[in-house]
MARZAMI-454459 format. One record per residue (C-alpha): residue number from 1; residue in one letter; x, y, z. Coordinates in Angstrom, 3 decimals, decimal comma, always signed. Layout:
<recs>
REC  NUM  A  X  Y  Z;
...
</recs>
This chain:
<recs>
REC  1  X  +0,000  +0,000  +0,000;
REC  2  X  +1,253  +3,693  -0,840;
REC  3  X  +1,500  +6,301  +1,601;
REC  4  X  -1,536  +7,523  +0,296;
REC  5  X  -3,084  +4,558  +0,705;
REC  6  X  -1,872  +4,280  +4,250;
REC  7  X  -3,296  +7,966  +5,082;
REC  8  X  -6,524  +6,200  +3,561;
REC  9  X  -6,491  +3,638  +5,721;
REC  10  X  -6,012  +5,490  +9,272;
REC  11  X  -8,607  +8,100  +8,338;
REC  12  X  -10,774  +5,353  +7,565;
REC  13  X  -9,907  +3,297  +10,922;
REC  14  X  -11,368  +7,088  +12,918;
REC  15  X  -13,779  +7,199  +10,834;
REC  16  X  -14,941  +3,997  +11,718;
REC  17  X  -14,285  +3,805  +15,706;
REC  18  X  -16,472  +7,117  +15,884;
REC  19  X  -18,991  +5,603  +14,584;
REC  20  X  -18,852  +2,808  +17,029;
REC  21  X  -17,373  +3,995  +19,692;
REC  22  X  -18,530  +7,991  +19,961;
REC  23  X  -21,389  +7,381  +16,939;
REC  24  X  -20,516  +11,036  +15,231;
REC  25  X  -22,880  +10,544  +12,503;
REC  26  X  -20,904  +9,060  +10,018;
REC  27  X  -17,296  +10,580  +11,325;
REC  28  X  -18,020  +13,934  +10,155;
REC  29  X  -16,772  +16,107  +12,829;
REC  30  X  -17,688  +20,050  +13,292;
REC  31  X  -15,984  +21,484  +10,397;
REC  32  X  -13,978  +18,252  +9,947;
REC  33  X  -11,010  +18,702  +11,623;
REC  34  X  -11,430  +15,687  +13,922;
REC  35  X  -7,806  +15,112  +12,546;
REC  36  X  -5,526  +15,151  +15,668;
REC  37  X  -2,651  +16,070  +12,895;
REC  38  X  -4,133  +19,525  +12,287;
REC  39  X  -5,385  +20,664  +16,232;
REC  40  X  -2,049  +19,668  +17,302;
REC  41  X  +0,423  +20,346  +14,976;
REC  42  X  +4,343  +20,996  +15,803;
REC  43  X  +5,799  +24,403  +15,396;
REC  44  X  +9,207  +25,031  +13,705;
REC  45  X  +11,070  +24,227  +16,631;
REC  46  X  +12,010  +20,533  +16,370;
REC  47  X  +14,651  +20,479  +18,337;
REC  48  X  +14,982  +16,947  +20,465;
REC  49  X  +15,743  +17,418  +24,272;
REC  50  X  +13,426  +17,263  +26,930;
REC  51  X  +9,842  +15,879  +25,698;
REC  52  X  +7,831  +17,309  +28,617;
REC  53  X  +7,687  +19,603  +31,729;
REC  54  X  +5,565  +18,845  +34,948;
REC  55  X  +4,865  +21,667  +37,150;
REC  56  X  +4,177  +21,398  +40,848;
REC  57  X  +2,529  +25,327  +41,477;
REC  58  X  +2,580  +25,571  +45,472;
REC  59  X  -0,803  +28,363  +45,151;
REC  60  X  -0,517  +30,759  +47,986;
REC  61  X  +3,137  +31,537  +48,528;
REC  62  X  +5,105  +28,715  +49,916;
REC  63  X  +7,382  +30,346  +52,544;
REC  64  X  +11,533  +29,796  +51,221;
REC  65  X  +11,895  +30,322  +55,138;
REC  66  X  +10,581  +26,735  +56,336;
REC  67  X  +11,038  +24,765  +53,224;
REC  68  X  +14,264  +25,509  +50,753;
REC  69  X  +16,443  +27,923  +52,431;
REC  70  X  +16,243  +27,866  +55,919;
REC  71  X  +17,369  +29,983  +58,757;
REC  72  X  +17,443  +28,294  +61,845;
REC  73  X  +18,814  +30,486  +65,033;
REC  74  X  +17,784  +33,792  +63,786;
REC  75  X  +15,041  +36,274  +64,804;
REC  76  X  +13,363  +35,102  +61,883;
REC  77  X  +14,059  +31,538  +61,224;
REC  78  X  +11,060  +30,208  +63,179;
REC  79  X  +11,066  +26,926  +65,096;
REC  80  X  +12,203  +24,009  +61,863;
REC  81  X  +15,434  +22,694  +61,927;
REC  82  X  +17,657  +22,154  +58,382;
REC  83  X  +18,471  +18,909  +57,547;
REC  84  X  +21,081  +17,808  +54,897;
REC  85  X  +20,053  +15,906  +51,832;
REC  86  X  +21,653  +13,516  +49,668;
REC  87  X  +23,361  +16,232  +47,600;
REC  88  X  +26,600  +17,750  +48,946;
REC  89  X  +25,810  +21,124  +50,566;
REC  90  X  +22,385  +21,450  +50,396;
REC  91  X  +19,744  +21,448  +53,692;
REC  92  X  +16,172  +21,671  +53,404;
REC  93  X  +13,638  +21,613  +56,126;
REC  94  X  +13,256  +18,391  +58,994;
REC  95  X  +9,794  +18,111  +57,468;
REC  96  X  +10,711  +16,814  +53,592;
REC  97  X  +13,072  +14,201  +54,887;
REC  98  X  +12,183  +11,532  +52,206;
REC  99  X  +12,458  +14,691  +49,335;
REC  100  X  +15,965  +15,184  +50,968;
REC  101  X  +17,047  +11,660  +50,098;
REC  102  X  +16,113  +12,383  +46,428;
REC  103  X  +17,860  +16,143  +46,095;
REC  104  X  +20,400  +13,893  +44,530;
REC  105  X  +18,969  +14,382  +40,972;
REC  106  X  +17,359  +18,242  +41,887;
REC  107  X  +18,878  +21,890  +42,297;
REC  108  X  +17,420  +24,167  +43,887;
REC  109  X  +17,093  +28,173  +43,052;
REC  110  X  +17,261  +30,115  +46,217;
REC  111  X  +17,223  +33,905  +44,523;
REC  112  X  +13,906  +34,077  +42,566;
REC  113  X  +12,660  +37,670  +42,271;
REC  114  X  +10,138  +40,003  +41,462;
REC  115  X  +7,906  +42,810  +41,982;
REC  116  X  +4,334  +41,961  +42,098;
REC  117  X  +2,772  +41,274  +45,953;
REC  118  X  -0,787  +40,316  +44,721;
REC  119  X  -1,558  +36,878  +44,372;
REC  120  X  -3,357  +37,203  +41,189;
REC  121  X  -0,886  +39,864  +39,463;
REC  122  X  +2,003  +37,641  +40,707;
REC  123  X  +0,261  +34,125  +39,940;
REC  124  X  -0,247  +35,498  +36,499;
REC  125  X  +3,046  +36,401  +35,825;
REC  126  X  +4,915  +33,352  +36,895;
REC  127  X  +2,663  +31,453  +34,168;
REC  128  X  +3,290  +33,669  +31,298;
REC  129  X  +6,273  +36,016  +31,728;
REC  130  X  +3,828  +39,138  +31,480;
REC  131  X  +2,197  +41,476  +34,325;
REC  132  X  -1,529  +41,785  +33,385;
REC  133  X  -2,829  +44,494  +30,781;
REC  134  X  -6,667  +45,426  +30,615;
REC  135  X  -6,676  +44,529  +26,656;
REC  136  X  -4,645  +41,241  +26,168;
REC  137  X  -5,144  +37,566  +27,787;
REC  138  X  -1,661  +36,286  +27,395;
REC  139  X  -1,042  +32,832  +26,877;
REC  140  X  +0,749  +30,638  +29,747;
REC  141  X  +4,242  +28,761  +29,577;
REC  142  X  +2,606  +25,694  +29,125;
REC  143  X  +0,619  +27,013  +25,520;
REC  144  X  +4,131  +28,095  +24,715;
REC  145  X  +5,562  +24,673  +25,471;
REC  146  X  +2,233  +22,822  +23,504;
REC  147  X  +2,444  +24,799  +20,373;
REC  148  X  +6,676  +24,647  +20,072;
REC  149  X  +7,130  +20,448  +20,790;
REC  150  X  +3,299  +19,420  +19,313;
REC  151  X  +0,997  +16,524  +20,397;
REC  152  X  +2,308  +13,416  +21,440;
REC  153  X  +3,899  +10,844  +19,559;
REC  154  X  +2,452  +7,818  +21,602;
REC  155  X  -1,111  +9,245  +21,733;
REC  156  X  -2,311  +11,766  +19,310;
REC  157  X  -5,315  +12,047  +20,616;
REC  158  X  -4,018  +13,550  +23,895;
REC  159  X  -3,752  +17,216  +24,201;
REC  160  X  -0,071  +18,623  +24,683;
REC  161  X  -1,613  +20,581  +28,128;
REC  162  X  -2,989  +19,759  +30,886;
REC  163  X  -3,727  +21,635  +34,206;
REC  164  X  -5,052  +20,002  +37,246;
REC  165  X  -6,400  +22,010  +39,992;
REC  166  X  -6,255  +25,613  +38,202;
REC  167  X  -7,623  +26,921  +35,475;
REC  168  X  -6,184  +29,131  +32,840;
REC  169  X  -7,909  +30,862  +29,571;
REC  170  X  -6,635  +30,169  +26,123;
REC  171  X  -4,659  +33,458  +25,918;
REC  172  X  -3,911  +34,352  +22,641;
REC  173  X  -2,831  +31,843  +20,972;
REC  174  X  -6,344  +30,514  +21,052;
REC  175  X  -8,302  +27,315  +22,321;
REC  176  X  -6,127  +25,017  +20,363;
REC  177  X  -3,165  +25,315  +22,864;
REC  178  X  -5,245  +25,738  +26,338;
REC  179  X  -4,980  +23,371  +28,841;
REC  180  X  -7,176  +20,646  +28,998;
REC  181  X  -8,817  +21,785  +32,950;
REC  182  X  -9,068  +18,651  +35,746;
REC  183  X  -10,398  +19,808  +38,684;
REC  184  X  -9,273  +16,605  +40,729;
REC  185  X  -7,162  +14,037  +39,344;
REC  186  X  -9,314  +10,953  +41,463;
REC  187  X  -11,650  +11,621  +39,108;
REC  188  X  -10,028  +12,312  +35,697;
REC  189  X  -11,627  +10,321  +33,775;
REC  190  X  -15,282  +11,732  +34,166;
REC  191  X  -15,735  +13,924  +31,530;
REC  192  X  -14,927  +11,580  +29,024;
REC  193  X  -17,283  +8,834  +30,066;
REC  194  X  -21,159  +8,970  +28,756;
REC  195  X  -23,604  +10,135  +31,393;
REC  196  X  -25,333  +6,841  +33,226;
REC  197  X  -28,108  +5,981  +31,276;
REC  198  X  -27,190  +7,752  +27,812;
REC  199  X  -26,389  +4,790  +25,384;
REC  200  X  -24,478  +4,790  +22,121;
REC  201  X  -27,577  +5,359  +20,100;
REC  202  X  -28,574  +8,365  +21,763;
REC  203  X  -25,127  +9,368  +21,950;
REC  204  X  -24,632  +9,347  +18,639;
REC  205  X  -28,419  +11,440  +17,915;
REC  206  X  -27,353  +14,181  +19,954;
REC  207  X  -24,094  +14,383  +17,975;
REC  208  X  -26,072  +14,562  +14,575;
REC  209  X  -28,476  +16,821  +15,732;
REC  210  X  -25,533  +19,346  +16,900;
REC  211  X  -24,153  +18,805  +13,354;
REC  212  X  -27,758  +19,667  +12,059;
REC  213  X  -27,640  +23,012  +14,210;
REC  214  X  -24,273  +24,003  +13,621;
REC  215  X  -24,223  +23,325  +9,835;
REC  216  X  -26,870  +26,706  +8,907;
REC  217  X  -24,768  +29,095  +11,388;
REC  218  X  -21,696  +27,727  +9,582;
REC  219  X  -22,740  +28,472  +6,366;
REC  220  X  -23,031  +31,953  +7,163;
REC  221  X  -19,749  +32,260  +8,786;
REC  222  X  -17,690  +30,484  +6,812;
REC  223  X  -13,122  +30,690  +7,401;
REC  224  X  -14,329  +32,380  +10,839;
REC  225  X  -11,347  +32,248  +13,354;
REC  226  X  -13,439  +31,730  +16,718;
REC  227  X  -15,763  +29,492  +14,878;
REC  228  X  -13,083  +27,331  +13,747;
REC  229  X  -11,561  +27,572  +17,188;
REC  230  X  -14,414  +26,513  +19,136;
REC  231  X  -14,120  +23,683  +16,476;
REC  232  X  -10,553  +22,371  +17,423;
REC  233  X  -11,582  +22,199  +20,872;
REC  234  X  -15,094  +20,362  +20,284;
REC  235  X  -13,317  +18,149  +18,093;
REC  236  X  -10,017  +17,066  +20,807;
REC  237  X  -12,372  +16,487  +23,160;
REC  238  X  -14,273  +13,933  +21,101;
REC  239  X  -10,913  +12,229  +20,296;
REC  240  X  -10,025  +12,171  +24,011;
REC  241  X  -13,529  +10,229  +24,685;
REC  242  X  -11,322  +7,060  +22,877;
REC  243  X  -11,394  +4,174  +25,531;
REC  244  X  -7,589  +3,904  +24,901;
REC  245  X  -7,347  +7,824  +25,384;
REC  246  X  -9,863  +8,303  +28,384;
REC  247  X  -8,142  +5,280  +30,243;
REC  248  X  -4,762  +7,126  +30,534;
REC  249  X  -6,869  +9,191  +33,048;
REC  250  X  -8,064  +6,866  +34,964;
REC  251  X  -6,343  +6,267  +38,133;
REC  252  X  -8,023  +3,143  +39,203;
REC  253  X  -5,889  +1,741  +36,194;
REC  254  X  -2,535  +1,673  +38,712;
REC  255  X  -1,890  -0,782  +41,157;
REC  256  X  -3,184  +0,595  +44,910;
REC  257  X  +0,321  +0,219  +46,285;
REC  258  X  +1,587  +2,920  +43,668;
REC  259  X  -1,663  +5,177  +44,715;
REC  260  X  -0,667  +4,853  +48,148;
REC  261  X  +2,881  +5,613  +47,614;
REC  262  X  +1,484  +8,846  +46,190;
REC  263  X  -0,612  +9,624  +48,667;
REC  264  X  -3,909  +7,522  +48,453;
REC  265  X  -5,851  +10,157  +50,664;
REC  266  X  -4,080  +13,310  +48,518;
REC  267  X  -5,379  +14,941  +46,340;
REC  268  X  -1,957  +16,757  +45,180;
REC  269  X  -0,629  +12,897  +45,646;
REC  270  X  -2,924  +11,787  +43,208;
REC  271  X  -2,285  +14,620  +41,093;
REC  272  X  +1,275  +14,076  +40,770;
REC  273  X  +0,604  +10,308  +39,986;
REC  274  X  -1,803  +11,387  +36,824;
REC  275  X  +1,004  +13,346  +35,884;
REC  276  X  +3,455  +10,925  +35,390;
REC  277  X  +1,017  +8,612  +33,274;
REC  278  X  +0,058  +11,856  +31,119;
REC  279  X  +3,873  +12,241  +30,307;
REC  280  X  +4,301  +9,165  +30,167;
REC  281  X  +1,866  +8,696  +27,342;
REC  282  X  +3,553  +12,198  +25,272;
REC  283  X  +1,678  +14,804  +27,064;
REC  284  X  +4,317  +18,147  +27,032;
REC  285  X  +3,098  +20,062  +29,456;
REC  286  X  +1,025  +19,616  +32,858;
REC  287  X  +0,445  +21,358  +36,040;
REC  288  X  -0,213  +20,366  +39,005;
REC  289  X  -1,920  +22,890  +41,488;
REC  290  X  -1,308  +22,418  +45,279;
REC  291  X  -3,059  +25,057  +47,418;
REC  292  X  -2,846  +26,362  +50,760;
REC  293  X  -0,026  +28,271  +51,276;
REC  294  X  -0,861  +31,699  +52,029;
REC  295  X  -0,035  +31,477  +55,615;
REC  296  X  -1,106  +35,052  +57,219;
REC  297  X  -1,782  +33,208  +60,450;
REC  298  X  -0,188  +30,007  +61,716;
REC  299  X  +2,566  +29,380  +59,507;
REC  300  X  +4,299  +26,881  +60,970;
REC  301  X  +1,740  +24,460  +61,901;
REC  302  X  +0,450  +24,847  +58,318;
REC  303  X  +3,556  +24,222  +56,502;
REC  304  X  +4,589  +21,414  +58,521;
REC  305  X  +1,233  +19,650  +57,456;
REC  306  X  +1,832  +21,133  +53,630;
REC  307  X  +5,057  +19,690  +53,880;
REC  308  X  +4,445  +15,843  +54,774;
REC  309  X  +2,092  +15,787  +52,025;
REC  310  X  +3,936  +17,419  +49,415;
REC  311  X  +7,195  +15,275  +50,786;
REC  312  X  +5,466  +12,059  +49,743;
REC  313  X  +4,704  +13,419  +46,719;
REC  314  X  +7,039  +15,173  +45,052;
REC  315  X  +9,739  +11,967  +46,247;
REC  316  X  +7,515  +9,593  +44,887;
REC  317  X  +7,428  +11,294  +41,637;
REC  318  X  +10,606  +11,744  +41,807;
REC  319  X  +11,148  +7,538  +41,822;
REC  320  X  +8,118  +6,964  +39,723;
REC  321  X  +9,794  +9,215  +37,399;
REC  322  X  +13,086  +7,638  +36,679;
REC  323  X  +12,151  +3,906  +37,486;
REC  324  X  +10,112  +4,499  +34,165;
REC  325  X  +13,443  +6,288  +32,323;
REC  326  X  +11,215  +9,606  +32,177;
REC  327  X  +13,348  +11,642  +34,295;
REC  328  X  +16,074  +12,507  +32,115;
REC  329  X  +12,913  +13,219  +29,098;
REC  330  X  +10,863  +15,644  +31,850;
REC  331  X  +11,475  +18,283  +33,687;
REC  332  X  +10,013  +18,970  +37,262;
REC  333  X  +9,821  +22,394  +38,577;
REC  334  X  +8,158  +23,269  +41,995;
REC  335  X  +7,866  +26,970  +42,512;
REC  336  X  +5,261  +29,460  +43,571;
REC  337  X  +4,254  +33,373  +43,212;
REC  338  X  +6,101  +34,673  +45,545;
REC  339  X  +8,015  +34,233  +49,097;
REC  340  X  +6,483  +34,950  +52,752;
REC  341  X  +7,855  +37,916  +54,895;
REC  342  X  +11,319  +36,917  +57,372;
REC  343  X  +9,132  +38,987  +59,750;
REC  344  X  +6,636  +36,751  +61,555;
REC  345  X  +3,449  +38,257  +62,617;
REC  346  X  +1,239  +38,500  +65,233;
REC  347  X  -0,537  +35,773  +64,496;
REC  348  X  +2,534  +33,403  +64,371;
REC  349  X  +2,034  +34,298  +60,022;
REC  350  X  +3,938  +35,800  +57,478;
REC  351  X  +3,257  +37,627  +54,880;
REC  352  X  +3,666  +38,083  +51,023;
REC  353  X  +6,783  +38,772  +50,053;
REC  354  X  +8,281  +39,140  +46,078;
REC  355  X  +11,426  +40,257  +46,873;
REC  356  X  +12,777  +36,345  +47,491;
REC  357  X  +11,269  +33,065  +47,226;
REC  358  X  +13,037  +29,448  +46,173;
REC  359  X  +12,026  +27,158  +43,095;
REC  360  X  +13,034  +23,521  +43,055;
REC  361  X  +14,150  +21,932  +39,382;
REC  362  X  +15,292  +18,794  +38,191;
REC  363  X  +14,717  +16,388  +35,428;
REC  364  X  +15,213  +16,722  +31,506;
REC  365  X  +18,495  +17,335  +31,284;
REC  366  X  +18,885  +19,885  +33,767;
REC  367  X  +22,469  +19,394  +36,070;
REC  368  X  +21,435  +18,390  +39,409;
REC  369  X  +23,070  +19,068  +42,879;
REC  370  X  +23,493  +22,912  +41,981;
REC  371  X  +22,069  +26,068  +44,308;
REC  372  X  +21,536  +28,758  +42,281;
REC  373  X  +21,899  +32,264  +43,867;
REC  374  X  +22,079  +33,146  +47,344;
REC  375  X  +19,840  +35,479  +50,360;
REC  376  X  +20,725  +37,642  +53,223;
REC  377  X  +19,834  +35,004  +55,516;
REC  378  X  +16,037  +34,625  +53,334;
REC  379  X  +15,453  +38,702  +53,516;
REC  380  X  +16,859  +39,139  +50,154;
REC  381  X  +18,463  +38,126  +47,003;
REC  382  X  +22,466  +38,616  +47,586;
REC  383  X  +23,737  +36,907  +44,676;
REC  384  X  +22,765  +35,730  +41,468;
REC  385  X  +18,998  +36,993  +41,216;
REC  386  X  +16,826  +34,800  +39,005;
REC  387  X  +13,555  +36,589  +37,366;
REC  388  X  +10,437  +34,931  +36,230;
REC  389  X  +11,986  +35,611  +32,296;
REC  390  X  +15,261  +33,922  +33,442;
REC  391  X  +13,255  +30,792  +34,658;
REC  392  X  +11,001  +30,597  +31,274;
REC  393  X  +14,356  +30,978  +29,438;
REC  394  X  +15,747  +28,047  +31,487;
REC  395  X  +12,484  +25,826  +30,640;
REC  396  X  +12,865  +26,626  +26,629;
REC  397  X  +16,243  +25,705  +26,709;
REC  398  X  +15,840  +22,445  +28,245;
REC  399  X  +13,149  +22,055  +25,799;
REC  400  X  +14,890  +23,351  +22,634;
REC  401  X  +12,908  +26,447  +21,958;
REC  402  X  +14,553  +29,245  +21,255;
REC  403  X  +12,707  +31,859  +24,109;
REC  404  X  +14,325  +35,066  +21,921;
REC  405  X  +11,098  +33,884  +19,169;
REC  406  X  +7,797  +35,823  +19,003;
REC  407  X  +4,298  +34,688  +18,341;
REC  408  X  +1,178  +36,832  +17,617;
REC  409  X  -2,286  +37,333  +18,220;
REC  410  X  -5,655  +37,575  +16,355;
REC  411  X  -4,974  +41,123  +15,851;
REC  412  X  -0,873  +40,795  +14,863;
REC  413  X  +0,491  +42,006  +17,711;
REC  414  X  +3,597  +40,273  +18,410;
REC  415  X  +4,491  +39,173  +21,932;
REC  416  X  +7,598  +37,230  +22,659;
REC  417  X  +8,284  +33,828  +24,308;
REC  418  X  +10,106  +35,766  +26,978;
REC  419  X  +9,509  +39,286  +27,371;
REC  420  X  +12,727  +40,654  +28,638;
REC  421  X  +15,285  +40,823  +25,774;
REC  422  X  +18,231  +40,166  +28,718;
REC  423  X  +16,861  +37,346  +29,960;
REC  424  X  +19,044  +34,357  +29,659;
REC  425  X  +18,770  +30,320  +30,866;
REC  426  X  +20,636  +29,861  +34,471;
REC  427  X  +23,873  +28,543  +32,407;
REC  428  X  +24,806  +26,716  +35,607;
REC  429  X  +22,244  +23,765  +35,423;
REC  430  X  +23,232  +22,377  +31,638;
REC  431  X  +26,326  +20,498  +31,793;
</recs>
């Protein structure tokens, strides 16, 4: 058979499994693009490093203080002890002692940096490198990430992003590269399961009769951009509803000593766990949202209890990770929007603070057993200041995209990868 032939043949193997398996009314999709080849295309970028990045986002403001870059015996310090780790020269806190026996293969960044004290301004910025303007939605590092290394090779129907536990909007780069939204990784698989009750055949009437609907207003708008964008997304999530597909969210699918290793009773566990099957199966990008530390008032007690779960974790994913040879192919990052204040507050809290916070990286490539930068005892950056532009730089580069490239949006303004032209990759964590 020629390759044309071949072409014939898989778009006649879709055609046929939606009409058994999702019953689209003879495989016509909305505007036919139910092609995973053209929603998910790869940009120019083809360069072959790390596949995939999973990021842990520790919402709130995890406190550098009582986690990565303690200071025990000041003023300030509070009452956790350091404790060394399996890399030379670097101490984390008493209460991430099984993360410490895996800092091995991780650096850490103890001079992050920036300006913004809101949790929203500052949340917002960390994803996509911009500060918020009243008349653009930019799109987050993980769109970036989607539309420069393309769908996966080992599932096409997957979409290349996937956020679990936080939202974000397309930004504009449109619907084709937002994340695919999971409020709670237990339950994954629930959108792409037919309601209880609702069988194939009706299934597959409801489909038609949105074809029958859509096909008038389509007429009238025909090459429309939004229209053609609400398309691509209608259309990946049919090809997601694939049993082979919607099983790769299923958790149920792992054996319950590996859910328990996670964390059977966490919901970040469990996050962290869906993770590793989603890159495991080609999926580039996916985030992993663990709330809860924005600890105005009884920081300590707080953290410690943030920090046993996220311990288990972020170790286990760590194993998981590179018992399955994905380590060296992903990169982890743990990081946040900010700091918390050296000065603790009345009510045993601290506050926001920009001016210093830690990130944790490892994975894909990325040189492990490094500190990068240094604080005045966690009040501020002293050496070696990383920015939110340096960090996206770092990602691209692990990734091979060039961060210096621009995209644009529906109305040709250009906005680059990374907005500050001096922004440069830490040069210390590639060999």
């Amino acid at each position: 058979m020629d390759c044309a032939g071949c072409e014939s043949y898989r778009r006649m193997t879709r055609r046929k499994w939606l009409q058994t398996a999702l019953g689209t009314a003879g495989g016509a999709s909305f505007l036919g693009l139910l092609d995973p080849a053209l929603l998910y295309a790869v940009g120019k970028n083809k360069n072959r490093t790390a596949d995939s990045v999973i990021l842990l986002w520790m919402r709130g403001g995890m406190s550098h203080l009582d986690t990565f870059d303690l200071q025990p015996g000041t003023d300030h310090g509070g009452p956790f002890e350091s404790i060394q780790t399996d890399a030379d020269d670097i101490e984390i806190s008493q209460h991430l002692p099984q993360l410490a026996r895996q800092f091995k293969h991780l650096s850490v960044i103890r001079s992050m940096t920036s300006n913004e004290f809101d949790h929203s301004r500052a949340t917002y910025q960390m994803h996509t490198g911009y500060v918020p303007i009243a008349s653009m939605q930019h799109s987050t590092i993980g769109s970036i990430v989607s539309k420069y290394k393309g769908r996966s090779a080992r599932d096409e129907n997957l979409p290349p992003y996937v956020s679990i536990g936080q939202d974000w909007a397309a930004g504009y780069l449109g619907p084709k590269y937002a994340p695919y939204y999971i409020g709670d990784a237990r339950f994954g698989d629930e959108n792409l399961r037919m309601p209880l009750g609702l069988g194939e055949r009706r299934f597959r009437s409801r489909l038609k009769l949105l074809r029958e609907f859509d096909k008038t207003f389509r007429n009238k708008h025909p090459r429309n951009d939004a229209l053609e964008a609400y398309a691509e997304h209608y259309d990946a999530a049919l090809l997601m509803m694939r049993p082979k597909t919607a099983k790769v969210f299923d958790l149920d699918e792992e054996p319950m000593e590996v859910r328990e290793a996670y964390g059977a009773d966490s919901i970040f566990g469990q996050g962290c766990l869906l993770a590793r099957r989603l890159v495991q199966r080609g999926v580039r990008f996916v985030e992993v949202s663990f709330g809860g530390w924005d600890t105005h008032a009884n920081n300590f007690e707080t953290v410690q209890q943030k920090s046993e779960e996220l311990d288990t974790a972020f170790s286990m994913l760590v194993q998981d990770l590179r018992r399955k040879n994905l380590f060296e192919r992903t990169v982890v990052l743990l990081t946040s929007e900010f700091g918390r204040t050296p000065r603790i507050n009345e009510n045993q809290g601290r506050d926001h603070f920009p001016g210093v916070w830690s990130s944790v990286i490892g994975g894909g490539g990325i040189q492990p057993g490094q500190v990068i930068g240094e604080t005045d005892q966690g009040r501020a950056v002293s050496d070696r200041p990383v920015r939110v532009g340096d960090l996206h730089a770092t990602l691209c580069k692990a990734l091979g995209i060039d961060h210096t490239q621009s995209n644009y949006s529906s109305d040709k303004r250009p906005f680059r990868i990374v907005k500050e032209v001096d922004a440069r990759p830490i040069k210390e964590l590639f060999r």
